[in-house]
C-alpha positions as CSV (number, residue, x, y, z in Angstrom):
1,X,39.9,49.0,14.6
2,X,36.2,48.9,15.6
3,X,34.9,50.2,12.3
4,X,37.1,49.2,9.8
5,X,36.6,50.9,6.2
6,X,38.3,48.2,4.0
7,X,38.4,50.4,0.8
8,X,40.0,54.1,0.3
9,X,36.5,54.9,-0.9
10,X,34.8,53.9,2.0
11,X,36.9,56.4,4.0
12,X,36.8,59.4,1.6
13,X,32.9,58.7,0.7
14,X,31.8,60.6,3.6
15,X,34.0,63.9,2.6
16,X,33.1,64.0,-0.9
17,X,29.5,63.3,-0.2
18,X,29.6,66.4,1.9
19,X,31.5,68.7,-0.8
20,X,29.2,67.3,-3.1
21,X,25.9,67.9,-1.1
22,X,27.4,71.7,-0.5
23,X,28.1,72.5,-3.7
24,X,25.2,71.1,-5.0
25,X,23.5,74.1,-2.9
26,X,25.1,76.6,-4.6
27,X,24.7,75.4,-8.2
28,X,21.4,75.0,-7.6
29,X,21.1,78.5,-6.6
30,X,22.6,79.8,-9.4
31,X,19.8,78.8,-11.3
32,X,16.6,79.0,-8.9
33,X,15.9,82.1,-7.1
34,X,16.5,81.4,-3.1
35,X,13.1,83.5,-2.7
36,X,10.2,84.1,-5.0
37,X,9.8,87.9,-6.2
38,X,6.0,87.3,-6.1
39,X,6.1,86.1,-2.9
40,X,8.2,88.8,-1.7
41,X,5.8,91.4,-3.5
42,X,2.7,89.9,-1.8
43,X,1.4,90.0,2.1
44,X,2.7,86.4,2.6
45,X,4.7,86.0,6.3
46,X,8.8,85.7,6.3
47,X,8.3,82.3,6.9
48,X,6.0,81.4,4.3
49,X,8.6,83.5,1.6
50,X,11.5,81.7,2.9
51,X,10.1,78.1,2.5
52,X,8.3,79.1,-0.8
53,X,12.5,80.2,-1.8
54,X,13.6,76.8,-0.2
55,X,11.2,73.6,-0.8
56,X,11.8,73.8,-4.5
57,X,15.5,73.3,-3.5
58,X,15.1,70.9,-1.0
59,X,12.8,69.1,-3.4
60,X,15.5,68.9,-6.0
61,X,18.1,68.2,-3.3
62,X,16.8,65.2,-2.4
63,X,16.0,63.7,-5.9
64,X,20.0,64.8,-6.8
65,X,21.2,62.8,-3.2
66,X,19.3,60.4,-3.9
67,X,20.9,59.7,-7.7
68,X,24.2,60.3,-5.7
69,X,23.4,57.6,-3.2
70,X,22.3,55.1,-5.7
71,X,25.3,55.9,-8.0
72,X,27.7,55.1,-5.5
73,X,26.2,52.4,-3.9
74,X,25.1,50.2,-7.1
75,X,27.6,51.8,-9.2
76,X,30.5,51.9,-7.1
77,X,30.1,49.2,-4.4
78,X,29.8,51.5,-1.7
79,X,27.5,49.2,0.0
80,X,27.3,50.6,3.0
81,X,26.7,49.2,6.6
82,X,22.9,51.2,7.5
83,X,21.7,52.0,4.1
84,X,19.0,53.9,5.8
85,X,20.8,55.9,8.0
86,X,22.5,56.9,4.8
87,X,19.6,58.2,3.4
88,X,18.5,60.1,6.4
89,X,21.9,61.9,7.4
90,X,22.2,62.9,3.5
91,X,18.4,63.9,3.3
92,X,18.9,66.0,6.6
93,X,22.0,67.3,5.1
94,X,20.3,68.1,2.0
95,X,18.3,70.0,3.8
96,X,20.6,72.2,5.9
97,X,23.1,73.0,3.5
98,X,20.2,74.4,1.0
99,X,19.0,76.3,4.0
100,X,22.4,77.5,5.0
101,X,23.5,78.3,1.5
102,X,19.9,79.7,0.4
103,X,20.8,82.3,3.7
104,X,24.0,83.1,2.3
105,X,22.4,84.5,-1.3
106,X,19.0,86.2,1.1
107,X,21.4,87.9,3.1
108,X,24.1,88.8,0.7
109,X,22.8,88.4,-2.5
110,X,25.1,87.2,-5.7
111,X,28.0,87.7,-3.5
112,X,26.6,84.9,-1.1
113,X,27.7,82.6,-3.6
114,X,31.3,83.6,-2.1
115,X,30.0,83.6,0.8
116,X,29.1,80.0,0.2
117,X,32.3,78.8,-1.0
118,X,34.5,80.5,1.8
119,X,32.3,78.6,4.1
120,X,32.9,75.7,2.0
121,X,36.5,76.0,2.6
122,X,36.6,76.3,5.9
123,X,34.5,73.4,6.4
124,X,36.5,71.6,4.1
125,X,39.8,72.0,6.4
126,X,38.2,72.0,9.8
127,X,35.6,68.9,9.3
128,X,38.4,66.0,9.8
129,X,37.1,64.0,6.3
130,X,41.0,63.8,5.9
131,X,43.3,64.8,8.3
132,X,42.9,64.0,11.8
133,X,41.5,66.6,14.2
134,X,44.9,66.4,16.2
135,X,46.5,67.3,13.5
136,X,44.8,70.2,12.8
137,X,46.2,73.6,13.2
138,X,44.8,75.0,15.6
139,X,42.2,77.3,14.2
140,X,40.4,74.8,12.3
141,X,40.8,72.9,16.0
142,X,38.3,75.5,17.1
143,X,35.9,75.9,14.2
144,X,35.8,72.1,14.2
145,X,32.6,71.6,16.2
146,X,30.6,74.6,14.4
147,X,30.5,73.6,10.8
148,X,27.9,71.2,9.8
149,X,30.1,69.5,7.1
150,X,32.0,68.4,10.7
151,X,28.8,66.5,11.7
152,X,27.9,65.1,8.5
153,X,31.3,63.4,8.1
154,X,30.8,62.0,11.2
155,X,27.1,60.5,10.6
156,X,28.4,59.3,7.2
157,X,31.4,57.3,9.1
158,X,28.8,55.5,10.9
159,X,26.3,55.1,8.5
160,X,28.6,53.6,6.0
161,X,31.2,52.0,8.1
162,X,29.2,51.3,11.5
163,X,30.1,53.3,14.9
164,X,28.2,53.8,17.8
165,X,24.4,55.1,17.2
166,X,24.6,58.2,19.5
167,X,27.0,59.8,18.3
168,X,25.0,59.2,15.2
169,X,22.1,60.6,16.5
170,X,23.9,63.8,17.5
171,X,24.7,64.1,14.1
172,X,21.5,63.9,13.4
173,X,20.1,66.6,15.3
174,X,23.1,68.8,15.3
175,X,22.5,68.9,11.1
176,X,18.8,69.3,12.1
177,X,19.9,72.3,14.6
178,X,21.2,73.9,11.5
């Protein structure tokens, strides 16, 4: 063992911060708009009405990862191996699960709450935080490498644990790819 994670909680830390970080997005949703009605009325760009929906998110995101990260390190001895790389994977995670999930309610409306959570579920039983890969049956084999919770997991194994700081960095920029 390379990487040893001497603790239970330093091997499940990096699947629960990713639930957590998830369904943070969609609780947050359910009480800010994921786009701005006067924005929307006005001649403002797509872009400009998407990221007038999302920074508010992302703003609150971070300050609610950041409680998180602080909560479990100086509350619960997490005391992880790069403490910034923590903060960086879970502040670019922050930022595309609100993006993803703020897509889900654009593009579906209420009903991308549900949207949301089936993704959430999927990732939750393809992402490997628990079980193996191997292991897996084999559709959750193939969605494996397209869910971000799968590369999140990964980053947060390394950052908290140690591992090899490229396959970090593909974390990194696979998360920023979504």
């Amino acid at each position: 063992v390379d990487n040893a994670a001497e603790v239970n909680g330093r091997g499940l830390a990096p699947f629960y911060f990713s639930i957590a970080l998830w369904i943070f997005g969609i609780v947050a949703l359910l009480i800010l708009r994921p786009i701005s009605v006067r924005a929307l009325a006005s001649r403002a760009r797509s872009l400009t009405v998407a990221l007038a929906g999302w920074l508010p998110l992302l703003a609150v995101g971070l300050v609610a990862a950041a409680i998180l990260v602080v909560v479990v390190d100086v509350g619960l001895g997490l005391d992880p191996v790069h403490l910034a790389a923590l903060l960086g994977i879970v502040a670019l995670a922050v930022a595309a699960f609100t993006a993803l999930v703020q897509l889900c309610r654009v593009a579906f409306g209420v009903a991308g709450n549900a949207v949301a959570l089936v993704l959430l579920m999927l990732q939750l039983t393809s992402c490997a935080g628990i079980v193996p890969l191997p292991t897996l049956p084999a559709p959750f084999r193939f969605l494996h490498p397209s869910m971000p919770m799968t590369y999140l997991v990964d980053g947060l194994r390394i950052s908290i644990s140690g591992g090899p700081s490229d396959r970090y960095w593909r974390d990194m920029a696979v998360l920023a790819g979504f």
